[in-house]
N, C-alpha and C positions, 0 to 999 in steps of 0.2 A: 487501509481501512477507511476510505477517505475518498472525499470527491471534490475536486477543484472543478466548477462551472468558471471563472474567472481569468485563471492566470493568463491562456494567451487566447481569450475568445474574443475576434474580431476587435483588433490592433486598432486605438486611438492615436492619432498625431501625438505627439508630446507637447503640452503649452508651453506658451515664451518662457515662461518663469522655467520650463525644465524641472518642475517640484506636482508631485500629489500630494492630496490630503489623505489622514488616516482617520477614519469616523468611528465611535463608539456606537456602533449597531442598536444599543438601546437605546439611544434616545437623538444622536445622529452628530453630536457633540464633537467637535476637535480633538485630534489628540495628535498630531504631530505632525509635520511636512517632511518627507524624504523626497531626496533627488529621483531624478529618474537616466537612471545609467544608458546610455545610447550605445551603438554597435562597437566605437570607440574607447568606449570608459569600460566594457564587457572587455575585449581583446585584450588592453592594460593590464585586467584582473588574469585573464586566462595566464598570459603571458610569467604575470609575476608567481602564478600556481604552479608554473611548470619548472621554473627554478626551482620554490618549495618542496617542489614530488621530487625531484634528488637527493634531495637533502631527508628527503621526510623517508624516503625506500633505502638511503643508509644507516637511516636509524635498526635497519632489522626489525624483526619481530619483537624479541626482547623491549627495545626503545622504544618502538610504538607504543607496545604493551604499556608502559610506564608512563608517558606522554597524556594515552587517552587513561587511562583512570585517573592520571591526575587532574586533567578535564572533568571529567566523570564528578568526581569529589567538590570540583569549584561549582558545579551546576546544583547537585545535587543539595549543599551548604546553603545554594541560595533561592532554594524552591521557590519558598515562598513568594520571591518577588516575580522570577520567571511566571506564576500561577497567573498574577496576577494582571501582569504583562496580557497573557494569554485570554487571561478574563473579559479586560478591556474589549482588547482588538476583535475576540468573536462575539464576546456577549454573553459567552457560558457561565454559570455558577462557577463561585471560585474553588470548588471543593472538586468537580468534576475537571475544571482545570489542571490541579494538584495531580490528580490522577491519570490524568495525560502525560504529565512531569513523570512520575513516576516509574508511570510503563518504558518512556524513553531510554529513563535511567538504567531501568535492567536491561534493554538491550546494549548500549553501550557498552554496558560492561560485560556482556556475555561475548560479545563482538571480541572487544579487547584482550580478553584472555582465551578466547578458543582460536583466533587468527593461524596460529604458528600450529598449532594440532591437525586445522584445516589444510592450512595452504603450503605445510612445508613440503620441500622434496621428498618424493618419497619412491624404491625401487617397484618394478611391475616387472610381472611375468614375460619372460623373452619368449617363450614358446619352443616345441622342440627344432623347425626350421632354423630360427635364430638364437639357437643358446649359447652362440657364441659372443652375442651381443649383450652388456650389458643395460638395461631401459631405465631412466628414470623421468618421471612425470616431475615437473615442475610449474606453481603456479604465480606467475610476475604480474606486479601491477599495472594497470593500462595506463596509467600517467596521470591524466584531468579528469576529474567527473563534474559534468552540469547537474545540477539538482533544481528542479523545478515543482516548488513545495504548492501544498494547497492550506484550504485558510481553514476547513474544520476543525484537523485536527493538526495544527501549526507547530508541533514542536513532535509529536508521534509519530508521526509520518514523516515528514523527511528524514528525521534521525535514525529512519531505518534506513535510509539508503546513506546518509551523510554517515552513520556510524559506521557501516560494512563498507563502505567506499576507503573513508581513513585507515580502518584495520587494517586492509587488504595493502593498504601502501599507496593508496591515492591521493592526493589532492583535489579541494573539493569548491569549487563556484556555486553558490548558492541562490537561488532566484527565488526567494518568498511570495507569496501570493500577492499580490498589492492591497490585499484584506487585511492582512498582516504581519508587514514590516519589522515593527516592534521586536515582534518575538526571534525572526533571522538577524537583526540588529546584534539584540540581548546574548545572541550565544556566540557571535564572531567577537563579540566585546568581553567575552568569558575567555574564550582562545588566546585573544591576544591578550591578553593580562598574563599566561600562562609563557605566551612565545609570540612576543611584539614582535621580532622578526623576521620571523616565518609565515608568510601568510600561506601555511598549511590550506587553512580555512577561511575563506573570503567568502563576504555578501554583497551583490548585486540587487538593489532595490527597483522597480522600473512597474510599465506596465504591461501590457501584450508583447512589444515592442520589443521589450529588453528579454523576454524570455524565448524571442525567435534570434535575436542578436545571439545569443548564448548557444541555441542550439546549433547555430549557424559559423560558430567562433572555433571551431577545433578541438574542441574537446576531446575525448579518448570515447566518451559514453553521456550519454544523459540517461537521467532517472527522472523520471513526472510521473505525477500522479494527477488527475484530472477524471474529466469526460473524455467517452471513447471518440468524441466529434473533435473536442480538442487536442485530443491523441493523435487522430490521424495529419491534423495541421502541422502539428511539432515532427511528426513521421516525412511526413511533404519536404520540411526545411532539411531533416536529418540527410535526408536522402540525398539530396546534393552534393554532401560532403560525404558520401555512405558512413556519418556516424551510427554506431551502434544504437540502441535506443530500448530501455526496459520501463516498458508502460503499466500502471497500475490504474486502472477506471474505474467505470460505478458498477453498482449491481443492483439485483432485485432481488434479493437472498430472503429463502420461501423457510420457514419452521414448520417441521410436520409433529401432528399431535397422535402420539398411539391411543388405542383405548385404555391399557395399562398402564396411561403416562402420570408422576405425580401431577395431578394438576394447579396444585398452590404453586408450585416449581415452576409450573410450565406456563403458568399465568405474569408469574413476578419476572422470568426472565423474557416474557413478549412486550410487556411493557417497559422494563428497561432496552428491549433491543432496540423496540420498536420508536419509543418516545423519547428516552437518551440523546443529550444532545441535538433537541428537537428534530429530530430525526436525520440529522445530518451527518448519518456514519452510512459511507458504501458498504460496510459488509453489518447495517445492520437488519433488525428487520423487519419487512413491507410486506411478505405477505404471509400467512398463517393457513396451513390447510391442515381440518381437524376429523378426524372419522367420525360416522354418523351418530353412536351410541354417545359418543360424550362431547358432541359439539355444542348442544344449548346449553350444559353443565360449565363447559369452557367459556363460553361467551359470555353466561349471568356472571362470572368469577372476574375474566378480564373488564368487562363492562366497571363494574364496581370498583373495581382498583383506579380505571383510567379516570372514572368522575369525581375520586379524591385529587388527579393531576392539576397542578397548577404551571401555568409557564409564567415569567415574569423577568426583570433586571436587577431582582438583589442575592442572594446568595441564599438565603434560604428557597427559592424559586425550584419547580420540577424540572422546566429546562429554561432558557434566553431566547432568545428573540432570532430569528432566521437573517444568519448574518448578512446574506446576500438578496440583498434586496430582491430582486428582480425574480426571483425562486419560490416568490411568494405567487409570483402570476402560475407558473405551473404545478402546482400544490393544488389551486384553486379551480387552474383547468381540469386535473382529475378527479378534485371529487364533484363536476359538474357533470363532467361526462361519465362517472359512473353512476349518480343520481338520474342523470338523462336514460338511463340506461336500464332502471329499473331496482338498481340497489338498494339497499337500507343505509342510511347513517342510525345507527344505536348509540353513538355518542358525537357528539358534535353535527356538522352539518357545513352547507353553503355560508352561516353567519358564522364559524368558525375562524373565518379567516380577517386580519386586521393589519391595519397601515404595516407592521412591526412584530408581531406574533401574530401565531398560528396556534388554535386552542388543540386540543386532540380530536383524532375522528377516528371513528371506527366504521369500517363500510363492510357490510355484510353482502350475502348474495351479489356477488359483483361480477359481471362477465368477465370469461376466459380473456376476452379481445377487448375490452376496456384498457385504457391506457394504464388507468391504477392498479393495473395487474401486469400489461407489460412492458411499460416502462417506469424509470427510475423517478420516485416522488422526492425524498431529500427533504420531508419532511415531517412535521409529527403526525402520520393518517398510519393507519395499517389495514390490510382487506382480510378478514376470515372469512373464509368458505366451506363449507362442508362437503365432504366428500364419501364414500360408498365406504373406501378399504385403504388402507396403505400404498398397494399398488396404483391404486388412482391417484393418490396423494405427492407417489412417485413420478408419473407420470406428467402431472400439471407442474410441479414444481422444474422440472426438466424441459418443460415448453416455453423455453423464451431465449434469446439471442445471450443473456446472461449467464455468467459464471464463477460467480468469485468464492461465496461461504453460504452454508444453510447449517440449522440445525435440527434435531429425530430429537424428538423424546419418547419416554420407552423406557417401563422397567424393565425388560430383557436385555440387557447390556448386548446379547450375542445379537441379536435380531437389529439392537440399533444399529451397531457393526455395517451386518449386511446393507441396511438401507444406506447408511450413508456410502461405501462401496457401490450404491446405483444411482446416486446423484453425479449429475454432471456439473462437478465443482472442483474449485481449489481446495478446497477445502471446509472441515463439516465439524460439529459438535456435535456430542450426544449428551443432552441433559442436562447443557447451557448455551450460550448464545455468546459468541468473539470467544468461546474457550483460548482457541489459537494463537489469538491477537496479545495474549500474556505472556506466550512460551518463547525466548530467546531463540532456541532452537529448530521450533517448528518453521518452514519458508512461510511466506505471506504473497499472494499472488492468485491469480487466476485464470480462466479459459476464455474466448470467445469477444463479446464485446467487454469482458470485464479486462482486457490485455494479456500480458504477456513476458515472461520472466520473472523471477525471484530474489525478494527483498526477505530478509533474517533469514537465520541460520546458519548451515554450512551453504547452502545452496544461494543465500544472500551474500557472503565472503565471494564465492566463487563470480557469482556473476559480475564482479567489478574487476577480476582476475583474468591476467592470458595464459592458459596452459601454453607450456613449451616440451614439447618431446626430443628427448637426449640421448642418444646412444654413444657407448664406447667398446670398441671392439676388445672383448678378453683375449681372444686367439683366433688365429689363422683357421676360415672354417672350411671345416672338411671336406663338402663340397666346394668346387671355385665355380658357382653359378652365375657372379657377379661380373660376366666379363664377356667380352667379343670374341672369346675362341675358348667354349665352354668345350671340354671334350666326351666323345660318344660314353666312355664308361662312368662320367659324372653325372649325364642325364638320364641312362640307365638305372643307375642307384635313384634318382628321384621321383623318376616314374614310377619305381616298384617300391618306396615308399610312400608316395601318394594314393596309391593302393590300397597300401596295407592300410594306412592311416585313415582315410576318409572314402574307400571306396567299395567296403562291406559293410 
């Protein structure tokens, strides 16, 4: 749910000192120096992860199981500080913070205890050919996982691949954004308090640099989460080594508004999708298409709501301050070019934008081919458009290189159904916005430029997993086809079962 523009875009030298600064986004303040790990001080950590991962894959399921809830329990104990942790380094309100803690927490722990449900041996159908064979599926751990976290949502997002990575019987190198450190600090400092000698769970601090070292170090798998531009870099490096590689990028995740939609509903959760964490959630959302009988109803309602919005750096604040600096130039490139373009702002505008925040804007009538439409803002803007009918609604929301989440709103729960079934997504809500983003069990991922492979669930366990297929012979089978001197009446019989079988 998340977008790293940062962790490995176009690789700085490392300074003499071999240290970064960690800045407090609202106001540009210190807040700590970490090292910066070189390809050297990566390898060390891989190295000592891989002793870990044997120790950590005889623990069983059971062990793990017990291991990470009691992880689980240390984190969860000490929210509070983690929140705040998190506060700092993005800039977020501390309450929205919290909430990020939170979500973590029930995945962890949904991880921890459905691992062994998921991934134990389990027998499969031999089929009538071979039923002499007995089959068992089996799923092993891949050994290391690199994890290459981003800095919106710092502790949310990676802990959906660091949590399904440990379940699954991995060992896990952690590369936090260099936005923030702090927070992959705070939870390797939780780990080892739990198991000082096991570096189950290690963190790698660094800049660009350190998180092509890591991709580049052996690993069994990396997990990033990013830009699909920085995706394809980390891909470039993977490829070398043909690591494995499960990419989570940005999106442009469109909400469609029925005529029958509640509209106080459909209002409160645009502006949470939309302005939430001033707008710095990949799956949340940027653009709005509303049918034509209730779009100026939709708009006077959102309008209203978004010019109580306040952003700011204390806690009672709507959102913080846009933690990556540099994110503010392209916020401001769209809504010039859709201003240029003939659009309305109905709320905010070109003076919208400041050294450090970004007030809200709302961009009406806004071309199809405007950037604010089809590419990723990462900001607090959103574009409502009005459209004819649903189908259209379908249609525009499905025109763009993106794929990751949308949501339908829609009293006919069958109908929202349908529409979301013709969005080309990972994934869809009906009737909220990130419904998905809470459920342990639902995968998290999606198509096209949004990446590729799946984080939580069964299908997030699985993906840090190796199937291995096992056969053991029950009995001598009755045909002997398996052999250099098969004879005429054994092929006879197969042929006129092939027949029978599959050839009326």
């Amino acid at each position: 749910m998340t977008q790293d523009l940062s962790t490995t875009d176009t690789p700085s030298p490392a300074p003499p000192s071999a240290t970064f600064t960690s800045l407090d986004p609202r106001d540009g303040s210190v807040l700590a120096e970490y090292p910066i790990a070189d390809a050297t001080d990566v390898a060390a950590a891989v190295d000592r992860a891989r002793s870990a991962a044997r120790w950590w894959a005889a623990q069983g399921f059971r062990g793990r199981r017990d291991w990470l809830l009691e992880f689980k329990k240390a984190v969860a104990a000490d929210a509070e500080a983690l929140a705040a942790v998190v506060s700092a380094e993005t800039g977020k309100p501390r309450g929205d913070a919290f909430l990020e803690v939170m979500l973590a927490i029930e995945h962890l722990d949904w991880a921890a205890r459905n691992a062994k449900k998921v991934l134990r041996p389990r027998r499969v159908p031999s089929g009538l050919a071979s039923a002499n064979q007995q089959a068992t599926l089996e799923y092993q751990p891949l050994g290391v996982i690199g994890v290459i976290g981003p800095w919106n949502y710092p502790v949310y997002t990676p802990m959906g691949s660091i949590s399904y990575a440990l379940a699954a019987g991995n060992a896990v190198v952690f590369k936090p954004s260099e936005l923030t450190p702090g927070v992959g600090r705070w939870l390797e400092q939780k780990w080892n308090a739990l198991a000082p000698t096991q570096p189950v769970f290690q963190v790698v601090t660094g800049l660009g640099e350190t998180g092509a070292a890591l991709a580049r170090s052996g690993v069994d798998k990396i997990a990033f989460t990013g830009s699909g531009a920085t995706a394809r870099k980390v891909m470039a490096v993977c490829a070398e080594t043909l690591t494995p590689l499960v990419a989570e990028c940005g999106g442009k995740d469109a909400m469609i508004v029925a005529e029958d939609a509640d509209l106080d509903k459909a209002v409160e959760m645009a502006a949470f999708g939309a302005f939430g964490n001033a707008g710095q959630t990949c799956a949340g959302v940027e653009r709005i298409y509303v049918v034509e009988p209730v779009y100026r109803q939709f708009l006077d309602k959102l309008t209203a709501t978004i010019e109580r919005v306040r952003p700011g750096g204390t806690d009672d604040a709507s959102y913080g301050p846009m933690t990556l600096p540099r994110q503010i130039d392209i916020v401001r490139g769209q809504i010039d070019d859709a201003l240029d373009h003939g659009a309305e702002a109905v709320v905010g505008g070109r003076e919208s934008v400041h050294d450090r925040y970004v007030d809200p804007v709302i961009l009406t009538d806004v071309p199809e081919r405007s950037s604010a439409v089809c590419e990723e803002t990462f900001g607090p803007t959103v574009v409502v458009n009005k459209v004819r009918d649903l189908d259209e609604a379908v249609e525009r929301a499905n025109a763009t290189d993106y794929g990751l989440g949308a949501s339908v709103f829609t009293k006919d729960r069958s109908r929202g159904r349908k529409i979301a079934d013709r969005l080309r997504t990972g994934m869809v809500s009906v009737n909220s916005v990130l419904g998905f983003a809470g459920i342990p069990s639902l995968p998290f991922g999606g198509i096209g430029e949004s990446g590729f492979g799946r984080i939580h669930g069964a299908d997030g366990l699985r993906e840090f997993s190796r199937p291995k297929s096992v056969t053991v012979e029950r009995f001598r089978a009755p045909l002997n086809l398996l052999t250099l001197e098969r004879t005429a009446r054994d092929m006879k019989i197969a042929a006129w079962m092939l027949k029978t079988r599959h050839g009326r």
